[in-house]
N, C-alpha and C positions, 0 to 999 in steps of 0.2 A: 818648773814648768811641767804640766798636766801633758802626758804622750796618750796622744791620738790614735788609736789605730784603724787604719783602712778597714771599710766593707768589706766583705765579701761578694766577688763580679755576680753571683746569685741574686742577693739581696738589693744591688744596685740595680742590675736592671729590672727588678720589679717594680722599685723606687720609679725609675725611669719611666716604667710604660700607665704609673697610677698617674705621673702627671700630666704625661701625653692626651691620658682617658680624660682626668679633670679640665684641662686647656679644650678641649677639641667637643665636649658632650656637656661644657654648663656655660648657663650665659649670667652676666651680673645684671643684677636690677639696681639701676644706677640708682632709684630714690629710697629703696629698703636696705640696701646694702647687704642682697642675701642672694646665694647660687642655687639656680635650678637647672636640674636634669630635664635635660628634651626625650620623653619617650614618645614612638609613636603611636597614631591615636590607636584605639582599641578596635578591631573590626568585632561586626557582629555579623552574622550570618542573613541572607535574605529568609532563610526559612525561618529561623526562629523571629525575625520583624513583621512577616506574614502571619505567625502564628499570633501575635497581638492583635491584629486586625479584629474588628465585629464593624457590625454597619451603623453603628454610632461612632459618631469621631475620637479616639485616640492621642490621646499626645504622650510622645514617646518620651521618657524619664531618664533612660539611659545613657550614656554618654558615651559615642562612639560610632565607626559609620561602616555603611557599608560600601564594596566593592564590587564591579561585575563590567561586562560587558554590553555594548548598545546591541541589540537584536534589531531595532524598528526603522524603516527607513521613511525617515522623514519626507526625502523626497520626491517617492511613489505616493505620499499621501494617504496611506489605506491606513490611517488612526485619527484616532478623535479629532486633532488639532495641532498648529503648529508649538504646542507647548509641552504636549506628553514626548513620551519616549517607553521604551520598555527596556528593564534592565538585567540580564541574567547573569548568575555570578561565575558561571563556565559551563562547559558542556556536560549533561547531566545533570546540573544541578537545577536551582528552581531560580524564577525571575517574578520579575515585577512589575505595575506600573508606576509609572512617575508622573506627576504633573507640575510642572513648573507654575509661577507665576507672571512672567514675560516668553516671550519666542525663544529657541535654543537654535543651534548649528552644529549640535553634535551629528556624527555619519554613525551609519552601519561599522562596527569594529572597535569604536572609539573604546579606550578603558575610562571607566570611570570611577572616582572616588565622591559618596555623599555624607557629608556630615548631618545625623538625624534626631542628633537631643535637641529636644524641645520640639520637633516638625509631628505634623498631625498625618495621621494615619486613619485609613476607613475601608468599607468595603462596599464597592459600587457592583451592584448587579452580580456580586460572588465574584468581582476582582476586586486583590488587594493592592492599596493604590495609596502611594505617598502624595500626598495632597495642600497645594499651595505653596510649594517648596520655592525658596528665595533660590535665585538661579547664583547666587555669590556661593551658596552651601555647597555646589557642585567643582568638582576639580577633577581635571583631564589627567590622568596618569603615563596615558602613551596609546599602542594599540594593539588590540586582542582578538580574539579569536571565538566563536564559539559554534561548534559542530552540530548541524540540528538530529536530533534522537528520532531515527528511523522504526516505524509505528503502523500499526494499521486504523481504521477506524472504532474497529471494536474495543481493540487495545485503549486506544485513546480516550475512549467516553469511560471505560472503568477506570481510568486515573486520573481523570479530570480534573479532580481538588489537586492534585501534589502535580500536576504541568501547566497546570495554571501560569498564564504569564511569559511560558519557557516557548522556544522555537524546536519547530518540530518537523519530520516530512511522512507525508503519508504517501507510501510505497502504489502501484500503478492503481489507478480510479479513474472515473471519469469524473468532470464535470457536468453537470444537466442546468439549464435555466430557462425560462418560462419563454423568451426569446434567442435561445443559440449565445447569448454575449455577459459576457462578465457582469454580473447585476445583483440585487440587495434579493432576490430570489435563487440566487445559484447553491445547487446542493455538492454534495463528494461523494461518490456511494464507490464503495469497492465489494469486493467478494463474500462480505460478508456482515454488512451495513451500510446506511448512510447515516449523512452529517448535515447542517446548515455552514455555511461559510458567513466570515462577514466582509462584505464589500462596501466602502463609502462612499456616498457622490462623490466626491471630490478627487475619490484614487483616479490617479492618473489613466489607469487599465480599463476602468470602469465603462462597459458601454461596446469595448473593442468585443470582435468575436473569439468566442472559447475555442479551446485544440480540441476536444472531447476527449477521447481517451489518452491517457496521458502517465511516463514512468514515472513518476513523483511532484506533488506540489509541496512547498515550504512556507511553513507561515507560524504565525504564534495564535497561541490557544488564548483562547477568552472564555468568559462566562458571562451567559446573561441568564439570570436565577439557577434554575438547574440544568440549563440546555447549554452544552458546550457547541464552540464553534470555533471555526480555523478562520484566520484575519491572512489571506497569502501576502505577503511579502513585497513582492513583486511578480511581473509576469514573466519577467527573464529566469525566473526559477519555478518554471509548471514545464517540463519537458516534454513535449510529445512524444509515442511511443512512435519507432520505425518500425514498418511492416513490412513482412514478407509474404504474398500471398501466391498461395498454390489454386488456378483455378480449374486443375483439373486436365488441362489441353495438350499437356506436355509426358502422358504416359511414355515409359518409356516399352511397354509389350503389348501390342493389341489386335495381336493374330495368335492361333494356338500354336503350344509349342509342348513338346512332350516334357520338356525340361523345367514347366511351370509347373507341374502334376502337383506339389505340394505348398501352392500357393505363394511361399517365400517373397516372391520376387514380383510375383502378377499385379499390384496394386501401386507397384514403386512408380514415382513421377520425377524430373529434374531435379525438384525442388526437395523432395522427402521421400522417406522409406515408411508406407501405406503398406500394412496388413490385413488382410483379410478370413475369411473361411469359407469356399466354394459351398459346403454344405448347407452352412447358416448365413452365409453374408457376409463383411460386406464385400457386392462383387460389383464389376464393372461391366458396363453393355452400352449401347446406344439406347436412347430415351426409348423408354413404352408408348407404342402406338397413342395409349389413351392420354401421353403428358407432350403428346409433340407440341400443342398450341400454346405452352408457356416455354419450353426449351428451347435452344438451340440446334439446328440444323447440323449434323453429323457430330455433333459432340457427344460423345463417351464421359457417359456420369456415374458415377460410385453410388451404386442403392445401398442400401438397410432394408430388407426386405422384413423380418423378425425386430419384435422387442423383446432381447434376452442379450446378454453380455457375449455367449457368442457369433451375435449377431451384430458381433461391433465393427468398426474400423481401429486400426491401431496404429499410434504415431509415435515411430522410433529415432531414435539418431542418428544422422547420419554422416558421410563425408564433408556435404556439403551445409548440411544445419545440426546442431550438435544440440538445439534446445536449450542447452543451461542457459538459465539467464532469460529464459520465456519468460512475458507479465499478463501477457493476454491471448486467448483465441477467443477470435469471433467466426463463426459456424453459418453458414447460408445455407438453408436447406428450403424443402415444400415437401407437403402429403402429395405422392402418388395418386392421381384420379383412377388408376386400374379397380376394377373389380370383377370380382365372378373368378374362373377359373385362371390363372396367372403362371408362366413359369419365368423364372430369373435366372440367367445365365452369365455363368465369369466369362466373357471374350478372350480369354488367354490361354484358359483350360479349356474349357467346350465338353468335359466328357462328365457334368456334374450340374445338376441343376437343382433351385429350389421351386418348389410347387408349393404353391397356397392358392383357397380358394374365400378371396378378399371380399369383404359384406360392403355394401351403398356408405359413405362415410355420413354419416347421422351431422349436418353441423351443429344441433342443438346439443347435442351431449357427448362427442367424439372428442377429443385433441388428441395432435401434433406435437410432439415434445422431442428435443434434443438435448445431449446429455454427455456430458466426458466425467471420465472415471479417472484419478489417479490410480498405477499398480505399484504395489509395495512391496518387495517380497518379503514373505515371513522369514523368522528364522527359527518359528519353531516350539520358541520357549512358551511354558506350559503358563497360564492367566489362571487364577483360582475362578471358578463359576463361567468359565469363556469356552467352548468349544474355539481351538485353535487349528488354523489353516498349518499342516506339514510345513516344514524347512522345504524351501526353494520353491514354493507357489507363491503365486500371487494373492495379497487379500486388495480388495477396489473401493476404490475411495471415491463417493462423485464431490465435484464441486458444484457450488452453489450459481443459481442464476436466476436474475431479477427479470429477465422477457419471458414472457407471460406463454400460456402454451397456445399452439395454433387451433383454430375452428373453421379451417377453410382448406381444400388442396388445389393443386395447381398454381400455388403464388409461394413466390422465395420471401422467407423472413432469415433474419439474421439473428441468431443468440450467442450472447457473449458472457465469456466465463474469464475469470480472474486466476491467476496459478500464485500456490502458495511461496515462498524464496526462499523463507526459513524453518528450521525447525520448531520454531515461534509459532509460524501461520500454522504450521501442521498440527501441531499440539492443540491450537486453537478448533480447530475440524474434528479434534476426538482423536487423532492419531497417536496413538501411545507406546506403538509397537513396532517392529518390523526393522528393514532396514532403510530407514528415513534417509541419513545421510548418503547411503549409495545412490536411493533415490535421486537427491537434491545434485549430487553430482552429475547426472547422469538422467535427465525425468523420461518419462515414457506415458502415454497416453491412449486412451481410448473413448471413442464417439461411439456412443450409443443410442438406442432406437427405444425413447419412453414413451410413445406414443400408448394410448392406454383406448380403446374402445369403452364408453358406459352405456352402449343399449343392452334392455333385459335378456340376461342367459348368456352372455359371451361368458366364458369361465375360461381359467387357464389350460384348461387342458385342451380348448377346442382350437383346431387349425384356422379359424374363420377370425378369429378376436385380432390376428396381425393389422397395424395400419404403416404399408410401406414408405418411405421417405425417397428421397433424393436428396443430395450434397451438388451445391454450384461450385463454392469454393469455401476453403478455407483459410483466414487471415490471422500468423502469426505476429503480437506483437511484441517489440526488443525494447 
């Protein structure tokens, strides 16, 4: 008789776990009498299935599907139809359109799995867009997530081809439309561009009235030829900004004191810590004779008498407002009616005054312009070809602004400026130096007096070229 000997407990359980795998990972095809391996399917990337895209129809060869998350919410309505959807495959990454061939019920969130050999593929108006897709090819996996990629508008339009598709928030903007209310007119404009949106009749929102300025709207990117445009979302995700507004009424010093002699303190109100400069501005008094018929009665207004930086106002940090986290000032000012000989005096110092002798404000060719600066402080380091501002001064930065300049005094208009948040925006503004990050920790700010005189002969050098301002109030928005 033939002696067997036992395995070794090694080689057994390996025995043991290849039959486990074979039992558990093949199924028999009862009519061929052969065992197949379940592998699963292949995924494919949404980028690489958009990059097959042209605007002739496509049919996809490949065998294998993609993954992603629902971005679009079916029921706010603000897409084509109750048959599309948009699909991104996570946050950062890129997304799609889809278009079914019956109704779907997919939600905001849903994961999704498509199976896409054989389905046609195209490019509508520069979206890439799965096209006629059997709703059986679709399969719910469970539910996802995806983070919209915080952007500005400028940002936005030079990435247009690679966010196509994908959901997105553009950082504090306003809204504008041709009637005040959510409509197939409504633009985006922030600090540094605008945009078109697209609104459908049928969105649910559509018609209600807009927030105007506002900390972030969310929506997905489209393409119609080359003009991108933001599709929001919903309306429950366009935030309003909160403001805090200083109108000026609540000084806290407006009798002299020797103890203001160097200004520090002379400009502070409840709300904020207001700098100024007795010499150059800006100082505080009760209205000029020649602006009583558009001011207020015994209110104490902050001039800008000079257009020169130290003729500014400065908005620092304080106890009670700390700034970070600023997305907008909106700025109320008017041209001073004064002219002829003029002097301007700080109400807190009293032992300092500015004289100018102001010329007829020309409306044909005068403006009114206000103006904030960001201050940066340098650190120093040497630019090749740059003359550089010393370590621990400031270099100033202005921001940009889309209200137009004034041609008239004596009436309050309001200019609104946009604050940068990151070192993104600021990069974007030409900032390339300094100390950005203290900055952004910590912002600081200054109103300026652009006013610019254009009748013949004013030069800089002459005392007469000033065109004084006044400040009603100023609106920070959070």
């Amino acid at each position: 008789m033939k002696k067997i000997h036992p395995a070794s407990p090694i080689t057994t359980f390996m025995l043991l776990m290849f039959i486990c795998y074979f039992i558990t990972a093949c199924t028999k095809d009862k009519e061929k009498g052969t065992a197949t391996i379940l592998n699963p399917p292949k995924q494919i990337s949404i980028a690489t299935v958009k990059d097959l895209s042209t605007e002739q129809l496509v049919k996809i060869k490949d065998s294998g599907v993609i993954r992603g998350v629902v971005i679009s919410d079916a029921g706010q309505k603000n897409i084509d139809n109750t048959r599309t959807l948009f699909l991104q495959e996570g946050t950062g990454k890129e997304g799609i359109m889809v278009m079914l061939k019956t109704d779907h019920s997919y939600l905001v969130n849903d994961s999704l799995e498509i199976n896409i050999f054989g389905q046609t593929l195209t490019r509508q108006n520069g979206t890439a867009t799965l096209q006629d897709l059997p709703n059986d090819m679709v399969k719910k996996l469970g539910i996802g997530k995806v983070t919209p990629r915080e952007t500005t508008v400028s940002e936005l339009q030079a990435n247009k081809a690679e966010w196509e598709g994908s959901l997105i928030r553009i950082r504090a903007c306003e809204l504008i439309s041709e009637n005040g209310n959510y409509s197939a007119t409504m633009k985006i404009r922030d600090g540094q561009s605008s945009m078109s949106s697209s609104i459908f009749q049928d969105a649910k929102f559509n018609g209600t009235a807009l927030p105007g300025d506002v900390r972030s709207v969310v929506g997905i990117v489209r393409l119609n030829g080359n003009e991108v445009l933001l599709a929001p979302r919903n309306a429950s995700e366009i935030l309003p900004l909160t403001y805090t507004t200083d109108d000026f009424t609540t000084w806290k010093n407006t009798t002299w004191s020797s103890n203001l002699a160097m200004q520090e303190f002379a400009l502070h109100t409840a709300f904020a810590n207001w700098q100024g400069n007795p010499k150059d501005g800006a100082i505080k008094q009760l209205a000029n004779a020649a602006d009583v018929g558009f001011t207020k009665a015994g209110k104490i207004y902050p001039y800008l008498p000079k257009d020169s930086i130290a003729s500014s106002l400065k908005l620092y940090p304080g106890d009670k407002l700390t700034l970070k986290g600023l997305k907008v000032l909106k700025v109320t000012f008017a041209a001073s009616r004064v002219e002829g000989e003029v002097r301007f005096l700080e109400q807190s110092v009293g032992n300092q005054e500015i004289a100018l002798s102001v010329l007829p404000f020309n409306a044909g060719t005068d403006q009114a312009r206000i103006g904030v600066q960001i201050p940066i402080e340098s650190t120093g380091a040497l630019i090749p070809g740059k003359l550089v501002t010393p370590a621990g001064f400031d270099d100033y930065y202005p921001l940009l602004s889309t209200t137009p300049a004034i041609k008239e005094t004596g009436k309050f208009y309001t200019a609104t400026f946009f604050i940068p948040s990151t070192a993104e925006d600021l990069k974007a503004m030409g900032i390339t130096s300094g100390k950005v990050q203290q900055w952004l920790a910590s912002p600081r700010f200054s109103i300026v007096n652009l006013s610019s005189r254009k009748t013949p002969g004013i030069t800089s050098t002459n005392r007469d070229r000033y065109i004084p301002i006044l400040l009603d109030k100023v609106e920070m928005g959070f």
